[in-house]
Phi, psi and omega in degrees: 000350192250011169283357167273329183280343182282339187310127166288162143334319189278340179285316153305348161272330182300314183298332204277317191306325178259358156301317182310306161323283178301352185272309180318296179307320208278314150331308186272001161249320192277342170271356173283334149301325165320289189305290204317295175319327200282298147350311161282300193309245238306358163277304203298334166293312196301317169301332106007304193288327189296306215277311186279321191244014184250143161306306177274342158301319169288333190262351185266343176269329152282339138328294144331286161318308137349285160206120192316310172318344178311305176303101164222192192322282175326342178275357181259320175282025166213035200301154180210186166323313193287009202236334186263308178299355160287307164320300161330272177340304185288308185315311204266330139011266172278337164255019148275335195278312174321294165339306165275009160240349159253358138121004187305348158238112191277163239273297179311322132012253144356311211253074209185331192225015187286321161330290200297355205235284219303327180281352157235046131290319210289000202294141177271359166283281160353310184245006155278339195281284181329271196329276192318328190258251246311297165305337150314291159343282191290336182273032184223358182043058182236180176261157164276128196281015163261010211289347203267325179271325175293319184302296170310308177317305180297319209271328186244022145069020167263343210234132181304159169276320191252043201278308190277351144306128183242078161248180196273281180327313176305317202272006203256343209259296193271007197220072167302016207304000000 
């Protein structure tokens, strides 16, 4: 007590400068967490919206639902609209598929838009189309432009475990021609 009875003013401005200071910090993280929250909604709606409220996105994801069958012999010698909205489509995918894995969308997150991507990995056009450009890749030595999404497909098991095996029985199984 009795270094408190020794204290000058400056010393009793000091402490209060530095409560005040800490009430200040401990206010200034909560309104930086506040914004931070605000900020992941307003990526996950934009994402939402695109995949759900874009036209062609939706109607290219009810195709995929729809009919298993889109990949067929014809598709590559006729790329057309529907090879370029496939395309899109698997790109904004795989950089949601991306997102979750370096974690920049945390698992509830994900799971909000995790239904639409489990359901066209599951597509068997969808992952014979994935088959066909992955090997294709690797025999050009190029990277795949799919790897984030084949990768999830494989890790929850919608996507064969031997899926990145280039055998004769694998290309019979995705590629039905």
């Amino acid at each position: 007590m009795e270094i408190v009875n020794n204290w000058s003013v400056d010393n009793y401005l000091s402490l209060v400068l530095i409560v005040v200071m800490a009430i200040g910090s401990i206010f200034a993280l909560f309104q930086w967490n506040s914004s931070i929250k605000v900020r992941r909604t307003e990526f996950l709606d934009e994402i939402i919206n695109k995949l759900w409220f874009d036209e062609n996105m939706a109607r290219t994801m009810h195709l995929i639902d729809n009919n298993p069958n889109w990949y067929t012999e014809d598709y590559h010698k006729t790329y057309s609209d529907l090879g370029y909205q496939i395309d899109k489509l698997l790109s904004y995918f795989d950089f949601i598929c991306y997102l979750h894995f370096i974690k920049n969308l945390k698992e509830n997150e994900f799971s909000v838009i995790r239904y639409e991507i489990d359901r066209t990995c599951a597509s068997p056009s969808v992952q014979a189309y994935l088959w066909n450009l992955y090997h294709f890749s690797n025999k050009i030595e190029a990277g795949c432009s799919y790897m984030y999404i084949i990768d999830y497909g494989m890790e929850e098991k919608i996507i064969d475990k031997d899926f990145k095996t280039n055998n004769d029985n694998l290309f019979n199984k995705y590629l039905k021609f």
